[in-house]
C-alpha positions in Angstrom: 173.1 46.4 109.2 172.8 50.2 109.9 169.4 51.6 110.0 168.5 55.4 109.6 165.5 57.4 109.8 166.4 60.6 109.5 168.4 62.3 106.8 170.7 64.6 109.5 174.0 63.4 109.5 174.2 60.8 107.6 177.8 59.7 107.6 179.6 59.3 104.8 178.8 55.7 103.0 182.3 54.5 101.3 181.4 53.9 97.8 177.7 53.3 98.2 176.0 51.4 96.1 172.6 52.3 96.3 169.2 51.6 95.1 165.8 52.9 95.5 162.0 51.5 96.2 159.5 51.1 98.9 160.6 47.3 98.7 157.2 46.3 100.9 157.5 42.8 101.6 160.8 42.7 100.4 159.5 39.3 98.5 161.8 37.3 95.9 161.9 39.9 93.3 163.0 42.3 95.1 165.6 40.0 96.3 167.2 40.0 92.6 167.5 43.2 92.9 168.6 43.4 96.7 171.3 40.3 95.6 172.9 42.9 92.2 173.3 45.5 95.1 175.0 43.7 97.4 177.2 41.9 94.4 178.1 45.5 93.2 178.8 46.7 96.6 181.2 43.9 97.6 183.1 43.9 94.1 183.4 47.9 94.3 184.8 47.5 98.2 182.0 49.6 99.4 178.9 49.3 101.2 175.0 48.7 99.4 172.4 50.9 100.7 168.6 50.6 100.4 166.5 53.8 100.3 163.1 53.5 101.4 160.2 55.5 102.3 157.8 56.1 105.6 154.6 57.1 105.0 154.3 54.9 101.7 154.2 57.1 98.7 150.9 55.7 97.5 149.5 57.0 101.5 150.5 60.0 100.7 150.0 60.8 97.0 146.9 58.8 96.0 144.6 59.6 99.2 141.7 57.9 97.3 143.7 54.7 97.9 142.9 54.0 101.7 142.4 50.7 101.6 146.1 50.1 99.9 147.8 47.8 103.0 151.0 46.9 103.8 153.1 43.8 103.3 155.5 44.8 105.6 156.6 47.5 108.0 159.1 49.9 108.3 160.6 48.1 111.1 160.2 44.2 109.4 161.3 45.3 106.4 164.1 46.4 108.1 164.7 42.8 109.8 163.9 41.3 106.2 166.6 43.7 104.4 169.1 42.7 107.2 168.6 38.6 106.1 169.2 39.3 102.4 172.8 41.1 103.1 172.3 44.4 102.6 174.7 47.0 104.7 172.3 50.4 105.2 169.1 51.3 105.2 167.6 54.6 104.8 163.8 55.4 105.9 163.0 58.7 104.1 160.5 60.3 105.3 157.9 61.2 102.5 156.8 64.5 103.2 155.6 67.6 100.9 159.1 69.0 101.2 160.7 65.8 99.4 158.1 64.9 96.9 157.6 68.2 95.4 161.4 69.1 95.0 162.9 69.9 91.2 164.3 66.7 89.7 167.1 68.5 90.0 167.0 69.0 93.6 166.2 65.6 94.1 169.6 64.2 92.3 171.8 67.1 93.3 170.7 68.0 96.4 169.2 64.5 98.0 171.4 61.6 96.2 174.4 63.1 95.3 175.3 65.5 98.6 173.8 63.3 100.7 175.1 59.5 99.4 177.8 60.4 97.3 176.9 56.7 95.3 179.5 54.6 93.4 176.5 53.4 91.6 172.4 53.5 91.5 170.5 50.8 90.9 166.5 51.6 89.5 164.1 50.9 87.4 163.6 51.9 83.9 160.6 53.5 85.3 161.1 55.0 87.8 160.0 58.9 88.7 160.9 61.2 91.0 160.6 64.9 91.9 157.8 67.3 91.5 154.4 65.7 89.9 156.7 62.9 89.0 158.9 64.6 85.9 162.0 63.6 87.0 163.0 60.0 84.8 166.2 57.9 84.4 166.7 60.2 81.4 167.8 62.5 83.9 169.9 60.5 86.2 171.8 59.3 82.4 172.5 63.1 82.2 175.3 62.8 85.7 175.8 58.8 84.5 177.6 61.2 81.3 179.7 63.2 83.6 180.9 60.5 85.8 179.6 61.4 88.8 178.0 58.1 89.6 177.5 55.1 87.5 173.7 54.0 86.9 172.4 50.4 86.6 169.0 50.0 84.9 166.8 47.4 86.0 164.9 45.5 83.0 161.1 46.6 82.1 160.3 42.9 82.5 161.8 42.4 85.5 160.5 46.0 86.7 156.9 44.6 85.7 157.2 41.2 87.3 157.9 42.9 90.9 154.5 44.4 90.6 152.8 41.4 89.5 154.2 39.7 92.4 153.1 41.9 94.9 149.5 42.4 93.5 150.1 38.6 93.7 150.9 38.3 97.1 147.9 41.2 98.4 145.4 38.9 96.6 146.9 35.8 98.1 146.5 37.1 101.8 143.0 38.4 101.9 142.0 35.2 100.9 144.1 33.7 103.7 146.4 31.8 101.2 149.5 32.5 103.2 151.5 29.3 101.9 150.9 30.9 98.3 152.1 34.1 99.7 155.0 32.8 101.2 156.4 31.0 97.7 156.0 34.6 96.2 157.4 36.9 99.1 160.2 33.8 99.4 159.4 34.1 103.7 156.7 33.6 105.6 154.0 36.8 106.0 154.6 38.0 109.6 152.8 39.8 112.0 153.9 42.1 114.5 152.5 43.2 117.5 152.3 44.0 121.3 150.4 41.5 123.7 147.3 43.4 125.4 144.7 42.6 127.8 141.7 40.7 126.7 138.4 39.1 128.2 140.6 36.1 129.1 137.9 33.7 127.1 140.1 31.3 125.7 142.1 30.8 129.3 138.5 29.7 130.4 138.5 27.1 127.5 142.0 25.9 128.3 143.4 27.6 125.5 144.9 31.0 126.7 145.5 33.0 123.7 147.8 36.6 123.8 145.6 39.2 122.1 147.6 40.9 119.5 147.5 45.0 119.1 149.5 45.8 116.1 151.4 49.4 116.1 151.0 50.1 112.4 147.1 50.6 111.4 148.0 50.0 107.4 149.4 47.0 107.8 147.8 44.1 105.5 145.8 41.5 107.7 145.0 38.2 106.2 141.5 36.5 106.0 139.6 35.8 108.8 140.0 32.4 109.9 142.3 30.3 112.0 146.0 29.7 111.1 148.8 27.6 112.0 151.9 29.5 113.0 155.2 30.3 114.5 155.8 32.6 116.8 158.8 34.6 117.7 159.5 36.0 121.4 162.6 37.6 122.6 164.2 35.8 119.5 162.7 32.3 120.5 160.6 30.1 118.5 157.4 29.0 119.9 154.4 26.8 118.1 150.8 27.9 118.0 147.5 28.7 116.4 146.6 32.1 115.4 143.0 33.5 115.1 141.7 36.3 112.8 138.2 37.1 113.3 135.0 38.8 115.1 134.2 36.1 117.3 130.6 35.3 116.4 130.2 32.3 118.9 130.7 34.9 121.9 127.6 37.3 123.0 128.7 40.8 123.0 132.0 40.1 121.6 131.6 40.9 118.2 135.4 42.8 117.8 137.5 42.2 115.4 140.4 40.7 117.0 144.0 38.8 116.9 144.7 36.7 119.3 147.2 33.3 119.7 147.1 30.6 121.9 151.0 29.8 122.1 151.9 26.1 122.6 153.1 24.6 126.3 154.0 28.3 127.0 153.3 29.9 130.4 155.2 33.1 130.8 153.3 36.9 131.3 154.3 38.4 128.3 151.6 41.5 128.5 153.1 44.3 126.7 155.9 42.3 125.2 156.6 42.5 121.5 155.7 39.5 118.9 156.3 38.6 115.5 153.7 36.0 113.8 154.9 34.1 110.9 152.1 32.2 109.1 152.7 29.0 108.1 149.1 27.3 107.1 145.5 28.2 106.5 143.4 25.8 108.8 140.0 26.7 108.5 137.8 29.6 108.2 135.9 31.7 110.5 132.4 29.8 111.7 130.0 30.3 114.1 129.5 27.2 116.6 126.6 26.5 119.2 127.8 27.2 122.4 131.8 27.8 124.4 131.6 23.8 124.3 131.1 23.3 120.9 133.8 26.2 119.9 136.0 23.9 122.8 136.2 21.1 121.0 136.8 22.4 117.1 139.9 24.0 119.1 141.2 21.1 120.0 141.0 19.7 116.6 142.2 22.9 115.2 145.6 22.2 118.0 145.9 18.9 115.9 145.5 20.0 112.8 148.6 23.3 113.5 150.7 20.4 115.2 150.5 18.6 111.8 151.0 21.9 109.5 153.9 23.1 111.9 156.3 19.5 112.1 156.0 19.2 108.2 
């Protein structure tokens, strides 16, 4: 899969079939749509492209909506796209120069010169251009002089892709990852460079990698300690992950994420890693003393070890 970030140069997409969405978490709606695109594309003989957007739109139109969080990244929702067969992806960059363009402008200029499509593939309610007055009313207009074909996706369908990830936001902040990972279809993932920390849990035989994550939207789950995978120069490794402030230590009181890898002993400081949840263990808690907090992480070990060879 190719991956593009900036508009320049695109090269020329042989009979593109393309749709359009921020596709965050790219969970299993989505993938209906994702699987008609890449049908379409491979009975046309031509390539299926995904359109996205960096900032998300909702970051940059509805600035009273800080506390909106991402699923997923530009760069896993690349990785994610890639699994579900899809052939190019296209980060737009949302700026004020693309969202206030004509409707016009938008189809003319941005998806016609640019992708030259075989077909589009959107949503019966989906606007575009300037204060949002462009509609699929307009896009039927150039469907009429056959310069692309347009494939409309259902309301119900349209409706049950937001449902889902309102669905899957809910299910994360209360740490209900398995729920969230029968919606998204995948596990939630983290991603993340390994940085320096006090070195506690080496102390308590359970070295953990803190985690410093590059994009400050993205969606963290609960606090509370998790079983998980981990993923590290493409090779799977066991652990426990924690989410939390650390209310046993004195003067630690950070939030921080940090996992202790199992039987793993390599320096991986500034190395890059991606999290996949697997289970809820237990919550955040306060415990009387390093000793105490010692031995609950020992049975937490136990209890990931069960969660992960299910």
């Amino acid at each position: 899969m190719k991956v593009f970030k900036k508009l320049e140069n695109l090269p020329l997409i042989p009979n593109a079939v393309l749709t359009i969405g921020s596709f965050d978490g790219v969970h299993q709606g989505h993938q209906k749509i994702l699987t008609q695109v890449r049908d379409l594309a491979k009975a046309e003989g031509g390539e299926s492209v995904v359109v996205t957007f960096h900032p998300h739109p909702r970051h940059v139109l509805s600035k009273d909506r800080p506390d909106f969080k991402l699923i997923t990244t530009v760069e896993e929702k690349a990785a994610l796209l890639a699994n579900y067969g899809i052939d190019n992806v296209i980060v737009v960059p949302f700026t004020p120069d693309f969202y206030t363009q004509s409707p016009k402008a938008y189809i003319e200029d941005f998806l016609i010169d640019r992708f030259q499509p075989k077909w589009i593939v959107i949503g019966y309610d989906h606007q575009f251009g300037k204060q949002r007055k462009g509609s699929i009313k307009d896009l039927r207009q150039y469907e009429a002089n056959n310069i692309f074909k347009l494939l409309e996706i259902e309301r119900q369908e349209v409706k049950d892709i937001a449902v889902s990830s309102t669905k899957i936001r809910q299910a994360l902040a209360l740490g209900q990852v398995e729920n969230a990972a029968q919606l998204l279809g995948h596990s939630f993932s983290l991603t993340g460079k390994v940085t320096h920390g006090q070195r506690i849990g080496h102390t308590l035989g359970y070295p953990t990698a803190n985690i410093e994550l590059a994009e400050p939207n993205k969606l963290i789950p609960a606090y509370g300690i998790y079983a998980v995978k981990v993923c590290h120069h493409h090779e799977f490794f066991q652990g426990m992950l924690y989410i939390g402030d650390r209310p046993t230590l004195a003067n630690h009181h950070n939030k921080t994420i940090e996992v202790n890898i199992f039987d793993f002993d390599q320096q991986i400081y500034g190395d890059q890693l991606r999290i996949d949840f697997v289970k809820f263990l237990r919550k955040d808690q306060q415990f009387d003393g390093l000793e105490a907090l010692k031995v609950q992480l020992g049975k937490d070990k136990v209890a990931a070890l069960e969660a992960l060879d299910c």
